[in-house]
TORLOSE-177724 format. One line per 3 residues: number of its first residue (from 0); for each residue x, y, z of C-alpha. Coordinates in nm, 3 decimals. Each point is the difference from the previous one (the first is absolute). Example, Ala and Ser with C-alpha at 12.3 -4.5 7.8 and 13.67 -1.06 7.14 Angstrom:
// residues 2
0 = 1.230:-0.450:0.780  0.137:0.344:-0.066 $
This chain:
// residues 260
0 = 2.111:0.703:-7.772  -0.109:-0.075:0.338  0.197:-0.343:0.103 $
3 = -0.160:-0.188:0.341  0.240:-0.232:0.147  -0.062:-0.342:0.139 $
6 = 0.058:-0.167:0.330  0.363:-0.128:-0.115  0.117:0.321:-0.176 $
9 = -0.122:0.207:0.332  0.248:-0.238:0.201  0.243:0.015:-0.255 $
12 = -0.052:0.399:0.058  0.012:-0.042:0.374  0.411:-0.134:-0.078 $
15 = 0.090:0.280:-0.121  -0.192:0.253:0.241  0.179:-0.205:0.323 $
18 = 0.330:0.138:-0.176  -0.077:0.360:-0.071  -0.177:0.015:0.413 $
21 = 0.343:-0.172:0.129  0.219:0.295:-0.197  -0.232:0.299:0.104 $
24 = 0.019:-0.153:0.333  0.389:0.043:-0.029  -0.042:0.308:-0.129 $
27 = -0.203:0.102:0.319  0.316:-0.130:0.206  0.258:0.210:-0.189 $
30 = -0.201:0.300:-0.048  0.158:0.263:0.253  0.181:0.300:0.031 $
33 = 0.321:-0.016:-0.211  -0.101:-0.243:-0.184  0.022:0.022:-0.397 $
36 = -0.281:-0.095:-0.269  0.232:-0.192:-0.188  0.104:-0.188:0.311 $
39 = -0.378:-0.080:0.011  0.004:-0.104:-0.345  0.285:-0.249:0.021 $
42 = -0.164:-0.167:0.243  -0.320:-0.038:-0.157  0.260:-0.111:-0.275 $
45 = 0.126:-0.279:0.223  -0.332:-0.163:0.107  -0.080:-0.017:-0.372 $
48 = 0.313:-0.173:-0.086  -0.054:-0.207:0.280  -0.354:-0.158:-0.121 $
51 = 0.132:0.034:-0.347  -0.251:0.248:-0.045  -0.051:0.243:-0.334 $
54 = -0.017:0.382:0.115  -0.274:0.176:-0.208  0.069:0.305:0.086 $
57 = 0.381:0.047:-0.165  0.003:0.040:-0.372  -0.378:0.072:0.000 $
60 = 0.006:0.285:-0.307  -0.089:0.387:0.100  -0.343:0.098:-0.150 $
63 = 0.210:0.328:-0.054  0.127:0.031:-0.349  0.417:-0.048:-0.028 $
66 = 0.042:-0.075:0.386  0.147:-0.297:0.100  -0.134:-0.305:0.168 $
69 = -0.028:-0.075:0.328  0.290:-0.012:0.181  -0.078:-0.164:0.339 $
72 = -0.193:-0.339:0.191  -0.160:0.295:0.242  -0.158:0.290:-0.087 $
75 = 0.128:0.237:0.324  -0.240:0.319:-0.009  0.091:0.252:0.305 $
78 = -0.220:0.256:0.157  -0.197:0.214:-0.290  0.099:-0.295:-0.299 $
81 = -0.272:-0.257:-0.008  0.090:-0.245:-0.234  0.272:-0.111:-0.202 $
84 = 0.310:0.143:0.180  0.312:-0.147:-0.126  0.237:-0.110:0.285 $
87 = 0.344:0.199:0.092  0.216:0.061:0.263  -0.125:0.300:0.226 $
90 = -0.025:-0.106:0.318  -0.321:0.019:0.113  -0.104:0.185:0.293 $
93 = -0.230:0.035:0.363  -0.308:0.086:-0.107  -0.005:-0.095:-0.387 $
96 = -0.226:-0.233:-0.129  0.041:-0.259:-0.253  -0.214:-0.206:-0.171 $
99 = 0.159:-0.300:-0.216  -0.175:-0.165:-0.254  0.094:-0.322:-0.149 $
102 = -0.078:-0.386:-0.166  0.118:-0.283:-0.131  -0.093:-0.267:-0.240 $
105 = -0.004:-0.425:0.113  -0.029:-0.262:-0.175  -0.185:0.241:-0.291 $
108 = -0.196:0.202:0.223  0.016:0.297:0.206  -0.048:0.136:0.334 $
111 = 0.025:0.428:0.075  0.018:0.183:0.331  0.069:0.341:0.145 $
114 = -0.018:0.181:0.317  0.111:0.368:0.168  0.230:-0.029:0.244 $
117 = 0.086:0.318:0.268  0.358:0.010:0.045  0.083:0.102:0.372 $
120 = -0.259:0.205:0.163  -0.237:0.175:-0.234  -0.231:0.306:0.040 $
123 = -0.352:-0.094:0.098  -0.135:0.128:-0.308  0.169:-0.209:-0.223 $
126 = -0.056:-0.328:0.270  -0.388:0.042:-0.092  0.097:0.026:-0.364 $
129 = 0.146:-0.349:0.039  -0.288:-0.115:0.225  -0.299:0.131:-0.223 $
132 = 0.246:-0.124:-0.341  -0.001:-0.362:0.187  -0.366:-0.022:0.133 $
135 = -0.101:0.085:-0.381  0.166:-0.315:-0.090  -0.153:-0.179:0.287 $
138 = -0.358:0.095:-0.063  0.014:-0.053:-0.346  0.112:-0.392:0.060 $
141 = -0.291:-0.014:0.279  -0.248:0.159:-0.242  0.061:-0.241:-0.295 $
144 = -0.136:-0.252:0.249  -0.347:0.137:-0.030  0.008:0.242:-0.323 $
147 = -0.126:-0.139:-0.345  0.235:0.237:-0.230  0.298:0.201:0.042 $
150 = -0.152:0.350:-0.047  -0.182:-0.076:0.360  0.367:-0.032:0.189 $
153 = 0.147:0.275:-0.186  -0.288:0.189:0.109  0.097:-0.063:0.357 $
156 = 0.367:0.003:-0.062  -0.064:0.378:-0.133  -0.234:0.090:0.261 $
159 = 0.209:-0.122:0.305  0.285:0.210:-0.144  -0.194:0.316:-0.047 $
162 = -0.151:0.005:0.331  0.334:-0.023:0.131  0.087:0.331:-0.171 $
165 = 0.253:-0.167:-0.270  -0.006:-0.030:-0.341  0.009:-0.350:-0.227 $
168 = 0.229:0.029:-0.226  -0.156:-0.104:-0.328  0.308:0.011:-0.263 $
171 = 0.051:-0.379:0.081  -0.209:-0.257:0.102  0.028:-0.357:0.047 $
174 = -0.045:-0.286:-0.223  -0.026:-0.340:-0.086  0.265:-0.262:0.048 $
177 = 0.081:-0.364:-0.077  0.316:-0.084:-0.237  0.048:0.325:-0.106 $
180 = 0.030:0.266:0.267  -0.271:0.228:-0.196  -0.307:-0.165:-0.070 $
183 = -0.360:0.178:-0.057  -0.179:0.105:0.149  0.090:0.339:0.085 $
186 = -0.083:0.026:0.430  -0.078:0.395:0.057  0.028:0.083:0.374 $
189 = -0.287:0.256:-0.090  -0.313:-0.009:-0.181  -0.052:0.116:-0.347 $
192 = -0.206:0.047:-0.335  0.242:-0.262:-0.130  0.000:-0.251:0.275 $
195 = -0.416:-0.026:0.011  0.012:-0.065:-0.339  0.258:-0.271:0.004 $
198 = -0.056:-0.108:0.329  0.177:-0.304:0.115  -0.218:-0.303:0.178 $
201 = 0.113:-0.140:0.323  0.002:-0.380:-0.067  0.210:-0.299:0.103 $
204 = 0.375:-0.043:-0.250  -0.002:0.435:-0.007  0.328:0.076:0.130 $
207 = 0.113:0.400:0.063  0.321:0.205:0.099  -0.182:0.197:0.232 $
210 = 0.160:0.324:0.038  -0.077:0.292:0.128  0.203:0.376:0.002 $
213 = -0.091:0.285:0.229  0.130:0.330:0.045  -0.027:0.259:0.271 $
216 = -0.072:0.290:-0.190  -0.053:-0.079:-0.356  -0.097:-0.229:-0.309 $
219 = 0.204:0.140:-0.217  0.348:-0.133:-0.114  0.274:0.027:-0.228 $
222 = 0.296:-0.222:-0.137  0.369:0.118:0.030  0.241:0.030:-0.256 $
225 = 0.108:-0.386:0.097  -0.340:-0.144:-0.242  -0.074:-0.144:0.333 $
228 = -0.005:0.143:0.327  -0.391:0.178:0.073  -0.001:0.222:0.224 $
231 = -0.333:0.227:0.157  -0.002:0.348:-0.111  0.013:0.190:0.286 $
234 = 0.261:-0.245:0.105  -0.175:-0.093:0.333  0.052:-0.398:0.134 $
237 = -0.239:-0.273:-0.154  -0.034:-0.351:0.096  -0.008:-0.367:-0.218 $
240 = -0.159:-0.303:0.160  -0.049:-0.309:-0.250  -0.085:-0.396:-0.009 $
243 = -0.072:-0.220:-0.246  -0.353:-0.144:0.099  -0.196:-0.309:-0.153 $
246 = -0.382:-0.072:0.052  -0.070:-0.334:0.061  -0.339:-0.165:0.125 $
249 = 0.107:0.045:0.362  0.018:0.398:-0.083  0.332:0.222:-0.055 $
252 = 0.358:-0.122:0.077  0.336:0.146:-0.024  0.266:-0.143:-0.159 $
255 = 0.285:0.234:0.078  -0.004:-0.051:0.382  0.253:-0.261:0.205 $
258 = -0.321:-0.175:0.183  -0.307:-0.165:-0.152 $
């Protein structure tokens, strides 16, 4: 069931999104060549500890029968994985990408964030992957501003994507948040049969994780022996932007950035 927050659980939201934009903004910092994944991750580590902050992500149970949970704050995805990458110790290299992924939970409620980082210098390709991956994100918090349901910003969402010659990858979507990490409704970055018929309305309390996942030459994915790790098929790069976004009666605002 749909749950619409109120003014005080939004700003209770907000305290938790300040933490998760402060550790991907470490992240940013670290991120270069040589560094690890797992040096990423116990940093991330460190700012939770630090605002006595509950990772969501570590622990969270695989969807994959007899896999184990979650290992990891972060999920580090490089190059052709797009979501769910479990942290190690390759260093990572000029012209890799890597998008991290993570949350945390304050004071009972939640706050999730992700973004695609180029590591080094990056072929120019794959730097409009993470420009058109990024915009998505950007016009769909614009559009929600203006739109009545969802299924008219995933419409754009898919179309800007498209006309960029990528592909939305439509395995995973995004989702509702609040004090659990996974709320409904389901958020589609791409219009379907499904989504008109259970199509969500854009009113003041909704709150989303916004994300969307692109890939440069196809939808399609596939999950590694790990129960985790998703990677595209033909193993070309994809991108992961995300933000947890309320609407309030002033329009959309983000909750997982450092700035009001």
């Amino acid at each position: 069931m749909l749950k619409l927050k109120s003014p005080r659980e939004i700003a209770l939201m907000r305290e938790a999104g300040r933490v998760v934009a402060k550790a991907l903004d470490r992240v940013r910092q670290l991120a270069v060549p040589g560094a690890t994944t797992a040096e990423l991750d116990d940093a991330v580590v460190a700012i939770f500890r630090e605002h006595k902050a509950i990772p969501l992500f570590r622990g969270y149970p695989s969807s994959v029968k007899g896999k184990p949970p979650f290992p990891a704050v972060i999920c580090a995805s490089v190059n052709e994985q797009v979501v769910h990458g479990i942290p190690n110790h390759r260093p990572l290299r000029e012209g890799d990408v890597v998008s991290i992924d993570t949350g945390c939970k304050i004071n009972g409620w939640c706050g999730d964030s992700a973004v695609t980082l180029p590591i080094g210098a990056i072929q120019p390709e794959v730097q409009k992957l993470l420009d058109v991956t990024s915009e998505t994100l950007d016009l769909a918090i614009r559009a929600m501003a203006r739109c009545r349901t969802w299924s008219e910003v995933a419409g754009l969402m898919e179309q800007y994507v498209k006309s960029q010659g990528m592909y939305v990858v439509e395995k995973f979507v995004g989702h509702g948040i609040g004090q659990d990490m996974h709320e409904e409704p389901q958020v589609p970055n791409f219009v379907s049969k499904a989504l008109r018929k259970h199509d969500i309305k854009l009113e003041p309390g909704l709150v989303l994780a916004i994300e969307p996942m692109v890939a440069i030459g196809t939808k399609d994915v596939r999950t590694l022996d790990d129960g985790w790790t998703v990677e595209t098929k033909d193993r070309r790069a994809s991108a992961h932007f995300e933000h947890t976004v309320a609407m309030t009666t002033e329009g959309p605002r983000i909750l997982t950035c450092l700035e009001d």
